[in-house]
DSSP file (Angstrom, degrees, kcal/mol; ACC not computed):
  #  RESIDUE AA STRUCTURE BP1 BP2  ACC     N-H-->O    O-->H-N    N-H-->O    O-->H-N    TCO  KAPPA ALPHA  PHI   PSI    X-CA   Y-CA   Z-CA
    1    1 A X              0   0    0      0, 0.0     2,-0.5     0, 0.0    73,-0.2   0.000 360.0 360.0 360.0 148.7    0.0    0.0    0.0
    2    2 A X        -     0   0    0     72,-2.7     2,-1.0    74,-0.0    74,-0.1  -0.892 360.0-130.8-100.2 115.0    0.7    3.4   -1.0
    3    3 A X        -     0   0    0     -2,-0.5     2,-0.4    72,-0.1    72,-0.1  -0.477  40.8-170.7 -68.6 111.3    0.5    7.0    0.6
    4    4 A X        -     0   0    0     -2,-1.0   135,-0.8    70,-0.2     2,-0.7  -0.785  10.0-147.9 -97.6 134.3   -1.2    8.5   -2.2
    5    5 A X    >   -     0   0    0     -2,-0.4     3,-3.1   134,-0.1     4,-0.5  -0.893  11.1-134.4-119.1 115.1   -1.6   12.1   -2.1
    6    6 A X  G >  S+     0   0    0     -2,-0.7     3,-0.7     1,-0.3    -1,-0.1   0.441 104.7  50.1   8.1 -70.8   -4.6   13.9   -3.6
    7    7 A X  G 3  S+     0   0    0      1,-0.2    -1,-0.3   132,-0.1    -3,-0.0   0.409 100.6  64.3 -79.8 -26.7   -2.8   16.7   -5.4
    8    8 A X  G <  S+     0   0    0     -3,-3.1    -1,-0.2     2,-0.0    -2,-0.2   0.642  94.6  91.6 -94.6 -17.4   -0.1   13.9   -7.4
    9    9 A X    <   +     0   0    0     -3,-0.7     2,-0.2    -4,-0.5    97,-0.0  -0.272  54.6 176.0 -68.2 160.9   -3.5   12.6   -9.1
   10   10 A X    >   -     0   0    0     93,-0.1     3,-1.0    95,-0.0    93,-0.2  -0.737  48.5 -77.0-162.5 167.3   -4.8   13.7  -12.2
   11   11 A X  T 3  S+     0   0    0      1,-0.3    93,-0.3    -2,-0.2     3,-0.1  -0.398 123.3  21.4 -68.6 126.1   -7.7   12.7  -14.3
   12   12 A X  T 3  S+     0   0    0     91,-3.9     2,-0.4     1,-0.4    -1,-0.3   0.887  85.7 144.6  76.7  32.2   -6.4    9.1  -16.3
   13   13 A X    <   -     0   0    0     -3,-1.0    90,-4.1    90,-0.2    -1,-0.4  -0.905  40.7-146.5 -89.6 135.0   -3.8    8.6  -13.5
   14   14 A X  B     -A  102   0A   0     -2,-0.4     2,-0.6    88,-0.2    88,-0.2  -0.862   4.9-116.5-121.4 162.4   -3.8    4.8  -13.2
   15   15 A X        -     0   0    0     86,-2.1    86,-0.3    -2,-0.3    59,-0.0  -0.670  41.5 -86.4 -66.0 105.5   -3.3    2.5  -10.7
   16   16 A X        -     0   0    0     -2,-0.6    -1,-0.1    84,-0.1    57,-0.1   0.175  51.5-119.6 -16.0 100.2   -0.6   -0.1  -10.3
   17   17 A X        -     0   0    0     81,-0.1     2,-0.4    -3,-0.1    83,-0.2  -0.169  25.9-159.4 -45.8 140.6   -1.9   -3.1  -12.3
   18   18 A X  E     -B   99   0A   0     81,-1.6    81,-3.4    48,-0.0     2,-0.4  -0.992  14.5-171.1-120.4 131.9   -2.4   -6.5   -9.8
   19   19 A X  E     -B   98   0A   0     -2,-0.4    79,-0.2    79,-0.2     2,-0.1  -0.924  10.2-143.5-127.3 171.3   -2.5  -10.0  -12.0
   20   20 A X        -     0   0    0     77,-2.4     2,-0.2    -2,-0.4    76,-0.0  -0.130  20.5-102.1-112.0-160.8   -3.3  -13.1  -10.8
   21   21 A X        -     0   0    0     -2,-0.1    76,-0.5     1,-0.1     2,-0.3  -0.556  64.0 -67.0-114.5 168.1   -1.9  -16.6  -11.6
   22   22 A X        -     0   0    0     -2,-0.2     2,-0.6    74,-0.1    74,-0.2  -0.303  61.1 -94.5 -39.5 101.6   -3.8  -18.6  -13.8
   23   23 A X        -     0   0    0     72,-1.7    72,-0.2    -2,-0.3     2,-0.2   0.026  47.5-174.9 -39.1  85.6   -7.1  -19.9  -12.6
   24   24 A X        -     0   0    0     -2,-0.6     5,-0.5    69,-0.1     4,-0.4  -0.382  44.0-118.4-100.2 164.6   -7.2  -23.3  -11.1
   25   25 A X  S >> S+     0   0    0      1,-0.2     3,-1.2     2,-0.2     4,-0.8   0.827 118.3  57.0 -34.8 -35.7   -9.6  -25.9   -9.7
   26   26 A X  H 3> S+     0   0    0      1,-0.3     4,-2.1     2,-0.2    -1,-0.2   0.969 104.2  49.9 -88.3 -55.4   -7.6  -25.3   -6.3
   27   27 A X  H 34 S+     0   0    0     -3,-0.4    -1,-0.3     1,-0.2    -2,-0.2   0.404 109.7  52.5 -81.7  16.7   -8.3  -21.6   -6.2
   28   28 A X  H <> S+     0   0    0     -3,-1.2     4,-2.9    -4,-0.4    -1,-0.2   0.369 104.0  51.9-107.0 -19.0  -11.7  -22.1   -6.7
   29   29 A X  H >X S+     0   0    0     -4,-0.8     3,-2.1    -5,-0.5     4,-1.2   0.898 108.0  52.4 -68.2 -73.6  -12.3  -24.4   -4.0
   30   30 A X  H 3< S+     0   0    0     -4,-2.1    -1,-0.3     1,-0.3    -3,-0.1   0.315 104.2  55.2 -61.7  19.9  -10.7  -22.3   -1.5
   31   31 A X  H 3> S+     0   0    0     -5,-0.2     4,-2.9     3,-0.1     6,-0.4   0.538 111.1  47.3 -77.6 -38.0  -12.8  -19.5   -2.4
   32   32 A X  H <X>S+     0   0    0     -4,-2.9     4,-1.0    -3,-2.1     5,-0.6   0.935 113.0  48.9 -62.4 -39.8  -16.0  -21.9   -1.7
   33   33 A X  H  <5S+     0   0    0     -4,-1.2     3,-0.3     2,-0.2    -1,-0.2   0.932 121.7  31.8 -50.1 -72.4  -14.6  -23.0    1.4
   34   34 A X  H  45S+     0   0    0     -5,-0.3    -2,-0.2     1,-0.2    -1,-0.1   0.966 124.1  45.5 -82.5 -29.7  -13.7  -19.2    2.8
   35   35 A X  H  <5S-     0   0    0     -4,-2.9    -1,-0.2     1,-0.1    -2,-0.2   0.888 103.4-125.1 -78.5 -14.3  -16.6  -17.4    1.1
   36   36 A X  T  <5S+     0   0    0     -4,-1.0     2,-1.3    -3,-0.3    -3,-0.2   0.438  70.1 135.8  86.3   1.3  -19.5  -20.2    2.1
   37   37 A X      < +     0   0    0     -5,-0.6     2,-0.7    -6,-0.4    -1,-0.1  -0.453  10.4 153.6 -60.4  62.2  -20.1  -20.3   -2.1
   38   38 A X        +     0   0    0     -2,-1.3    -1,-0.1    -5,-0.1     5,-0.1   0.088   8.5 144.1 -94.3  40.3  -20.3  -23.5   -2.3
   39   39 A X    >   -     0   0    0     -2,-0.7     3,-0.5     1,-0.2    20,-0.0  -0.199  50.1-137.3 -62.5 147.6  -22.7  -23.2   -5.8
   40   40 A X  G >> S+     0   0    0      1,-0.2     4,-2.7     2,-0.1     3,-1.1   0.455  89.9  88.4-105.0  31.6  -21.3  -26.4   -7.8
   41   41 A X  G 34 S+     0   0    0      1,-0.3    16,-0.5     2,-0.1    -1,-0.2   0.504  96.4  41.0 -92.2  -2.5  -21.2  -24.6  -10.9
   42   42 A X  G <4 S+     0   0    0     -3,-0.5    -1,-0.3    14,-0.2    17,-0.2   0.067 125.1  27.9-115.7  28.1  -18.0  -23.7   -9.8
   43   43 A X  T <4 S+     0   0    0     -3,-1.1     2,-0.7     1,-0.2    -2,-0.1   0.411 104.9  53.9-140.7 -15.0  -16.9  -26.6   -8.5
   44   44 A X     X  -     0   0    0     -4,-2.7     4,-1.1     1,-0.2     3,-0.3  -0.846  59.2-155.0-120.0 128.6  -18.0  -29.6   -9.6
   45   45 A X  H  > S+     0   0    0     -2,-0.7     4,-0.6     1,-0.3     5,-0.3   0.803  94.6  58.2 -70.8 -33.4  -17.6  -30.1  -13.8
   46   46 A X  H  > S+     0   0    0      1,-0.2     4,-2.5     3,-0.1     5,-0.3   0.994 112.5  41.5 -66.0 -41.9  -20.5  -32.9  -14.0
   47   47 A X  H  > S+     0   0    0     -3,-0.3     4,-1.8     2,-0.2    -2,-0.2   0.827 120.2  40.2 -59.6 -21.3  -22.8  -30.2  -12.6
   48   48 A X  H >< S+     0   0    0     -4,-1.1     3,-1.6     2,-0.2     5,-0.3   0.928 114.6  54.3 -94.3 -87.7  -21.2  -27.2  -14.9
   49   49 A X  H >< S+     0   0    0     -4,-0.6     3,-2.5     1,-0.3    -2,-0.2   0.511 111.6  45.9  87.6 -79.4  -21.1  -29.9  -18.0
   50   50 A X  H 3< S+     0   0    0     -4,-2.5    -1,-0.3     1,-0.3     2,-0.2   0.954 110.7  58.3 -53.9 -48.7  -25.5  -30.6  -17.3
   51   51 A X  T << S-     0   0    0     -4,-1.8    -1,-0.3    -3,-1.6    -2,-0.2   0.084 125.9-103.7 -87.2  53.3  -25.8  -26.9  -17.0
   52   52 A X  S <  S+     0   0    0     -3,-2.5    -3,-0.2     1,-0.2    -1,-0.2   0.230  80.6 126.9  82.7 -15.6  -24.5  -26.2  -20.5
   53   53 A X        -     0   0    0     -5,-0.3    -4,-0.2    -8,-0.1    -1,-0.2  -0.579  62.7-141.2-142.6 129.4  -21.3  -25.1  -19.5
   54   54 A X  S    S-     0   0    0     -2,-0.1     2,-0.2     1,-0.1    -2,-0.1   0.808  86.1 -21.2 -80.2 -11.3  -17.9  -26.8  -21.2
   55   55 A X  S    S-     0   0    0    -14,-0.1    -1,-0.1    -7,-0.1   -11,-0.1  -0.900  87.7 -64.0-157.3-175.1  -16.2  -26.6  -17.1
   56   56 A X        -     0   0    0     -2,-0.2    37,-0.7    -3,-0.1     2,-0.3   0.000  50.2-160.7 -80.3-174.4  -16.5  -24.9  -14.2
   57   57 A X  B     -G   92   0B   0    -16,-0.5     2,-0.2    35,-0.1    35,-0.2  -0.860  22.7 -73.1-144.8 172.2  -15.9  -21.1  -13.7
   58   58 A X        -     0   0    0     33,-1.4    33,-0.3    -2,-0.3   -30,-0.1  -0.545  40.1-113.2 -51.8 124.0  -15.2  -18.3  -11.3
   59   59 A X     >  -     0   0    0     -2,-0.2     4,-0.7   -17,-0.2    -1,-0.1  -0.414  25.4-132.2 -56.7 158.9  -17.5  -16.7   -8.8
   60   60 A X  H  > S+     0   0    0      2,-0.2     4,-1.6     1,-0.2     5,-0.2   0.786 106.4  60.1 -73.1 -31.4  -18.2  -13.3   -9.7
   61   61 A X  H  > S+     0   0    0      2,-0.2     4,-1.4     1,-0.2     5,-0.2   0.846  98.6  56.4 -71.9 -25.3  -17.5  -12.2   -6.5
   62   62 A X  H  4 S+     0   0    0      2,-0.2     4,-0.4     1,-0.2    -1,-0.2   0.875 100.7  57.3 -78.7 -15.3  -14.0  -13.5   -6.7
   63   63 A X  H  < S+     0   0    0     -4,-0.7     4,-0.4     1,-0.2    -2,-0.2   0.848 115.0  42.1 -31.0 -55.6  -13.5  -11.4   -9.7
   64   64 A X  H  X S+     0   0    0     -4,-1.6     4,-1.9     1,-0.2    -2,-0.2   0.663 106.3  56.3 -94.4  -8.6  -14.5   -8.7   -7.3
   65   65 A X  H  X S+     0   0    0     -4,-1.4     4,-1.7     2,-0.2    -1,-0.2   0.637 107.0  50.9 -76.5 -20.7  -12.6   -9.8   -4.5
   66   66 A X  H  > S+     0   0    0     -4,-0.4     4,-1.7    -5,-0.2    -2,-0.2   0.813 110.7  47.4 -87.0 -18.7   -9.5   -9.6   -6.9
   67   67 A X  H  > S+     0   0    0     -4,-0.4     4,-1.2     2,-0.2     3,-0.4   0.937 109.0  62.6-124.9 -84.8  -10.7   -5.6   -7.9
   68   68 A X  H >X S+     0   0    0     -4,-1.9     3,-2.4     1,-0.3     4,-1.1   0.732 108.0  40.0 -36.1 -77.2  -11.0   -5.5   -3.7
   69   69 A X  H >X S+     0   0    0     -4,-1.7     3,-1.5     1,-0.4     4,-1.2   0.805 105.9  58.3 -20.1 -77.3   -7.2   -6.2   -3.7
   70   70 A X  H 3X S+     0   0    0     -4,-1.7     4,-0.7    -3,-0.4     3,-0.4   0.847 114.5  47.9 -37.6 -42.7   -6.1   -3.9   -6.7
   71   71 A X  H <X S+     0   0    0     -3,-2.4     4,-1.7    -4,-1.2    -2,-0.3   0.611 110.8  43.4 -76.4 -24.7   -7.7   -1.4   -4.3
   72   72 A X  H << S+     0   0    0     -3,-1.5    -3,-0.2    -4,-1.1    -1,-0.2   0.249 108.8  60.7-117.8  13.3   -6.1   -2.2   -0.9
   73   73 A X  H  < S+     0   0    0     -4,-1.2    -2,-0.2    -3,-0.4    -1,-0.2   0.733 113.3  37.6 -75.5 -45.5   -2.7   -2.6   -2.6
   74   74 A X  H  < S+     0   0    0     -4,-0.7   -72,-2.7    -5,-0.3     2,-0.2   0.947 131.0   7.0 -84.3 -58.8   -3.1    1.2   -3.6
   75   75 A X  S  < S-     0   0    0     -4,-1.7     2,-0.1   -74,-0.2   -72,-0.1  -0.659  86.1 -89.8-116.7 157.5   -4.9    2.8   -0.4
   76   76 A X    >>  -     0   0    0     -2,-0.2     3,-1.8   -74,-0.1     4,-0.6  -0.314  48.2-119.3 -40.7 141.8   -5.8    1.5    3.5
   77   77 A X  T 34 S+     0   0    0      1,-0.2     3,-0.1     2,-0.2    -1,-0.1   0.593 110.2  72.2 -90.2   6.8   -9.3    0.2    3.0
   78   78 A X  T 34 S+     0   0    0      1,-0.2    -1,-0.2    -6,-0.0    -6,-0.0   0.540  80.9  70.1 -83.9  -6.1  -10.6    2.5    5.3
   79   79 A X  T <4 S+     0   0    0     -3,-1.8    58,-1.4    57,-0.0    -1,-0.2   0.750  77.9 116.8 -72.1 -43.6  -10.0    5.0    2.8
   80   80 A X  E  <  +C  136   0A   0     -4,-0.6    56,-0.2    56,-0.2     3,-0.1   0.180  29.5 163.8 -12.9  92.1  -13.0    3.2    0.9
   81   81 A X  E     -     0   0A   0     54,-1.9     2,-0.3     1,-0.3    55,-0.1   0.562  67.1  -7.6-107.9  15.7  -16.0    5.3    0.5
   82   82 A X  E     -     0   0A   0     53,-0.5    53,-1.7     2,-0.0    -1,-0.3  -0.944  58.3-177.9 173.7 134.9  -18.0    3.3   -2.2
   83   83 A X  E     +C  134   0A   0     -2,-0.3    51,-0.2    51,-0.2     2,-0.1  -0.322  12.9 156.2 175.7  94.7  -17.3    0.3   -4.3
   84   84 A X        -     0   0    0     49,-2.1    49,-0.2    -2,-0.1     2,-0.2  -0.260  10.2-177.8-103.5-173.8  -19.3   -1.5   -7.0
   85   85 A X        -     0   0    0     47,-0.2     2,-0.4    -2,-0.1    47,-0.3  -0.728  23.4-142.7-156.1 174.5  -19.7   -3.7  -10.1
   86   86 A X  E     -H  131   0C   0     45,-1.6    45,-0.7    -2,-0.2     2,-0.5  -0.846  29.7-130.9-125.1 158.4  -21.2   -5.5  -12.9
   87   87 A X  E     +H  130   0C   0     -2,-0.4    43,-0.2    43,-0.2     3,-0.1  -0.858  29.4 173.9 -97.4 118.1  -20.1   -9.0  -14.0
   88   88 A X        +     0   0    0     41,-1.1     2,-0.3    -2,-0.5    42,-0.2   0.413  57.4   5.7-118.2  -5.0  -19.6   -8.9  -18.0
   89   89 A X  S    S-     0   0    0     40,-0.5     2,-0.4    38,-0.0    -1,-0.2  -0.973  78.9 -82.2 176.3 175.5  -18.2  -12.1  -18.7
   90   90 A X        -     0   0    0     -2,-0.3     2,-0.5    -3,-0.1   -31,-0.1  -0.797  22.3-153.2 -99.7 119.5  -17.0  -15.8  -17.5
   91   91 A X        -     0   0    0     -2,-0.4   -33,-1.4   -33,-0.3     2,-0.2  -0.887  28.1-171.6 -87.3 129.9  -13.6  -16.0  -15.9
   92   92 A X  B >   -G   57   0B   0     -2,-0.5     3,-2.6   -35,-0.2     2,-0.3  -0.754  38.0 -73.6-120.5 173.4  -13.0  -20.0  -17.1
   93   93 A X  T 3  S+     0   0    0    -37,-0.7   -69,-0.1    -2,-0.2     3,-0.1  -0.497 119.4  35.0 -79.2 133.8  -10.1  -21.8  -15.7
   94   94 A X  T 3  S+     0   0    0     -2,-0.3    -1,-0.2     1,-0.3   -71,-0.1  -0.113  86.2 138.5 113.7 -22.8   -6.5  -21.0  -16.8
   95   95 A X    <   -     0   0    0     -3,-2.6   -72,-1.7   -73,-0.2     2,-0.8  -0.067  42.8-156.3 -31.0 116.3   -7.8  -17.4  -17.2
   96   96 A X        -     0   0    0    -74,-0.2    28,-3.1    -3,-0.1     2,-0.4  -0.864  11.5-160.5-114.8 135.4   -5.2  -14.8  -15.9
   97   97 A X  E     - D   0 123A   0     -2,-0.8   -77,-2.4   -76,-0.5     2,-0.4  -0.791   9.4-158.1-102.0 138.5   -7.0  -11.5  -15.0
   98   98 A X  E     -BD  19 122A   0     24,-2.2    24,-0.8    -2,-0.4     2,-0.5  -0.908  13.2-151.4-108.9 134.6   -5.1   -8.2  -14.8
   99   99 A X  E     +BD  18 121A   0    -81,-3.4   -81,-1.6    -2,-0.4     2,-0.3  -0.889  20.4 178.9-113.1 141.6   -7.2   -6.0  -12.5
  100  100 A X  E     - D   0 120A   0     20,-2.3    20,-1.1    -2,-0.5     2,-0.3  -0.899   6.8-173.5-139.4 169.3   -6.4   -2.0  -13.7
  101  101 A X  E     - D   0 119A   0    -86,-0.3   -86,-2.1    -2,-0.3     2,-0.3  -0.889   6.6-167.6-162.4 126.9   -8.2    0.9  -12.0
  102  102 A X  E     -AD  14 118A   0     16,-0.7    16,-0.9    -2,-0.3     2,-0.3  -0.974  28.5-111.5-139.8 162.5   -7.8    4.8  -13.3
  103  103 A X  E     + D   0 117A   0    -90,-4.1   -91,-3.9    -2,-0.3   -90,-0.2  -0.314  38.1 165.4 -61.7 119.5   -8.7    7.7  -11.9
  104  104 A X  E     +     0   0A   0     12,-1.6     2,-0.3    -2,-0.3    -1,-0.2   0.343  65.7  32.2-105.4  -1.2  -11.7    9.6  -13.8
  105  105 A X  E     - D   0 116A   0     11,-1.4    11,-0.9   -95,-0.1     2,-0.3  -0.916  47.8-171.5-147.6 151.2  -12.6   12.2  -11.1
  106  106 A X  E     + D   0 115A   0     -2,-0.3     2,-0.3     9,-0.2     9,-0.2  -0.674  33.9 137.5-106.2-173.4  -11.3   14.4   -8.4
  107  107 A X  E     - D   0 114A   0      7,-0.9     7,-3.3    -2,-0.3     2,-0.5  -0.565  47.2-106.9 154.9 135.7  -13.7   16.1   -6.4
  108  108 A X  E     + D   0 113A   0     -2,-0.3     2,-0.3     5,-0.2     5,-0.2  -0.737  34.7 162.9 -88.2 128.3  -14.6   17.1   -2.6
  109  109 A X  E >  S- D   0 112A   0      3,-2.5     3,-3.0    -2,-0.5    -2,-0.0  -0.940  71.0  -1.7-165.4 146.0  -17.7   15.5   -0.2
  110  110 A X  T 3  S-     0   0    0     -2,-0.3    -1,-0.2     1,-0.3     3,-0.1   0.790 131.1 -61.8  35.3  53.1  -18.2   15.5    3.4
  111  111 A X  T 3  S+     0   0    0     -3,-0.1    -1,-0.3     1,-0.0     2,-0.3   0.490 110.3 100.6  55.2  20.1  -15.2   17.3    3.4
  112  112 A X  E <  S-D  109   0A   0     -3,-3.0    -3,-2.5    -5,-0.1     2,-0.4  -0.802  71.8-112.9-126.1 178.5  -12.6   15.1    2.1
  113  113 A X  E     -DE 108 138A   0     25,-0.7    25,-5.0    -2,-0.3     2,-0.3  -0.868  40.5-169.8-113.6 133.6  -11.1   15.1   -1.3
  114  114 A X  E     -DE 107 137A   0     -7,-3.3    -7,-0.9    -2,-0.4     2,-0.3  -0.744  19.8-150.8-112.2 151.6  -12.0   11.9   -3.3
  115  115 A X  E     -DE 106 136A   0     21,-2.2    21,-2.3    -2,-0.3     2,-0.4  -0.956  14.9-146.1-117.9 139.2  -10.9   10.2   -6.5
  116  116 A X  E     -DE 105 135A   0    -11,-0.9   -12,-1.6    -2,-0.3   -11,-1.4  -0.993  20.8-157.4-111.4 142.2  -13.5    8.1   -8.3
  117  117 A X  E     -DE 103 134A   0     17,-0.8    17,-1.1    -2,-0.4     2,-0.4  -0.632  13.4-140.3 -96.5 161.7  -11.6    5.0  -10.1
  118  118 A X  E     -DE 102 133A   0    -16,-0.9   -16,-0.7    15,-0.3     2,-0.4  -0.834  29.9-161.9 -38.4 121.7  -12.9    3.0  -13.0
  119  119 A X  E     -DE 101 132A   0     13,-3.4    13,-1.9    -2,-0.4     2,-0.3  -0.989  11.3-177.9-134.8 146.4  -11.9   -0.4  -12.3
  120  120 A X  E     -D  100   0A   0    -20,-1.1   -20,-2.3    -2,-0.4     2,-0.3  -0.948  21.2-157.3-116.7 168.0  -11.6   -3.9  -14.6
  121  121 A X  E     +D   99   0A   0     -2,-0.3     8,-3.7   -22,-0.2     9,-1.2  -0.879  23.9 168.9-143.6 134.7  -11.0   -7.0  -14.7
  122  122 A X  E     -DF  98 128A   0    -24,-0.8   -24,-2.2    -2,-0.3     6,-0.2  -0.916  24.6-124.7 177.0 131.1   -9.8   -8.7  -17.8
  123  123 A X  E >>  -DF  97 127A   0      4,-1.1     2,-3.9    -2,-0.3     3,-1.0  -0.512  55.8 -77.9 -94.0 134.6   -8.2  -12.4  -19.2
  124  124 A X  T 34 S+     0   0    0    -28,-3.1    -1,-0.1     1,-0.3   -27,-0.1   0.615 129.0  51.2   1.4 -26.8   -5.2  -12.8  -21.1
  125  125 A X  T 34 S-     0   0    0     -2,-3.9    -1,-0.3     2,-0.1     3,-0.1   0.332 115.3-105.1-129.8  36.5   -6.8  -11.6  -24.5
  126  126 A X  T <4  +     0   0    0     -3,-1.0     2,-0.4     1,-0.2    -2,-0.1   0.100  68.6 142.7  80.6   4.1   -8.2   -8.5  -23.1
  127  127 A X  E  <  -F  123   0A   0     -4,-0.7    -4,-1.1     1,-0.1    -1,-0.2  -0.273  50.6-117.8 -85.7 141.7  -11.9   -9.2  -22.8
  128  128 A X  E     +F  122   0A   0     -2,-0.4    -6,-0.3    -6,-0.2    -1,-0.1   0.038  38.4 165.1 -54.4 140.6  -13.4   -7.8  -20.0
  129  129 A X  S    S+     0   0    0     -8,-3.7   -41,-1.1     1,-0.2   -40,-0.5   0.419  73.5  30.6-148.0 -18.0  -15.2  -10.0  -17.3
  130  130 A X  E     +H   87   0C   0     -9,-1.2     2,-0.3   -42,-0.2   -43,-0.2  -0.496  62.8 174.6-125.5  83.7  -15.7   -7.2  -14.1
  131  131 A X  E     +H   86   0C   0    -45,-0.7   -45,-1.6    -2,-0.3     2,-0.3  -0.649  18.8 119.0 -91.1 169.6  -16.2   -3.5  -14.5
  132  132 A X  E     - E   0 119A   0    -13,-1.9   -13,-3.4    -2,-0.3     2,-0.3  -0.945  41.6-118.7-176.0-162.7  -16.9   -1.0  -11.9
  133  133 A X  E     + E   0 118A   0     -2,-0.3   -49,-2.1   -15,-0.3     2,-0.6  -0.994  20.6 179.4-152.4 152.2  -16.0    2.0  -10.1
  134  134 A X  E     -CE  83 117A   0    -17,-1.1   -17,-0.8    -2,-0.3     2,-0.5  -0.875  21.4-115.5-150.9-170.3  -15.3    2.9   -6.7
  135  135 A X  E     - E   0 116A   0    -53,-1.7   -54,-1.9    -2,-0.6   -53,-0.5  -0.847  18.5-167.2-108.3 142.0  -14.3    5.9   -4.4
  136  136 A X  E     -CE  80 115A   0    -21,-2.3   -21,-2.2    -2,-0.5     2,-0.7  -0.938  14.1-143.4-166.1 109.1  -11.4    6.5   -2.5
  137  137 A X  E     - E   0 114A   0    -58,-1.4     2,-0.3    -2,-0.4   -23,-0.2  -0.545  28.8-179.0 -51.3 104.5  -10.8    9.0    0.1
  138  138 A X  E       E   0 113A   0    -25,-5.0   -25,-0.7    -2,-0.7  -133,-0.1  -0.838 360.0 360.0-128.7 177.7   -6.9   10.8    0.2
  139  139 A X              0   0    0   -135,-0.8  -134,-0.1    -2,-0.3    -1,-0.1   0.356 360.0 360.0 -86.0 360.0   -5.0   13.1    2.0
């Protein structure tokens, strides 16, 4: 984590990129395990296979968990004023997601000065699978 200072931002200042390692069977298990997702459409391939699906996949929320990260790399998460997304696409296994975040506003509320980011998530061949935005209180 960084001390990021208000005033060194500028509109299209980006964020230190975070990628992950490939997606495997293993990191999706321990995601069911510590989040309590235990859907088996991410975990077990005869169930993903019956619903149409050629394997299993990512939660979306680890997608956003990974976005979470990119965020608490950059700032304290206590900086955190706001922090959304939509799910746009299938992280499938072997995916590697690069999470990017840049700045698109500065601006003052409730008396602190804030950046809002842009945020994605996105697999080796650039297609998108998380966007969002979030808010970020700095000194």
């Amino acid at each position: 984590m960084q001390s990021i200072q208000f005033e060194q931002l500028t509109e299209g200042s980006e964020l230190p990129p975070f990628v992950t390692a490939p997606l495997s069977r293993l990191t999706l298990a321990l995601y069911a395990g510590a989040s309590g997702d235990h859907n088996p459409i991410h975990v077990d391939l005869d169930f993903a296979r019956k619903a149409g699906m050629p394997d299993v996949f990512a939660h979306g929320m680890l997608s956003m968990a990974w976005l979470g990260r990119l965020l608490t790399l950059w700032v304290d998460q206590r900086q955190l004023r706001q922090f959304g997304v939509r799910f746009v696409g299938i992280t499938q296994l072997g995916h590697v997601i690069a999470c990017t975040g840049r700045v698109v506003e500065k601006f003052e509320a409730e008396g602190e000065k804030r950046v809002k980011i842009e945020l994605q998530t996105a697999n080796q061949y650039g297609e998108p699978r998380v966007v969002g935005d979030a808010v970020v209180a700095l000194q």
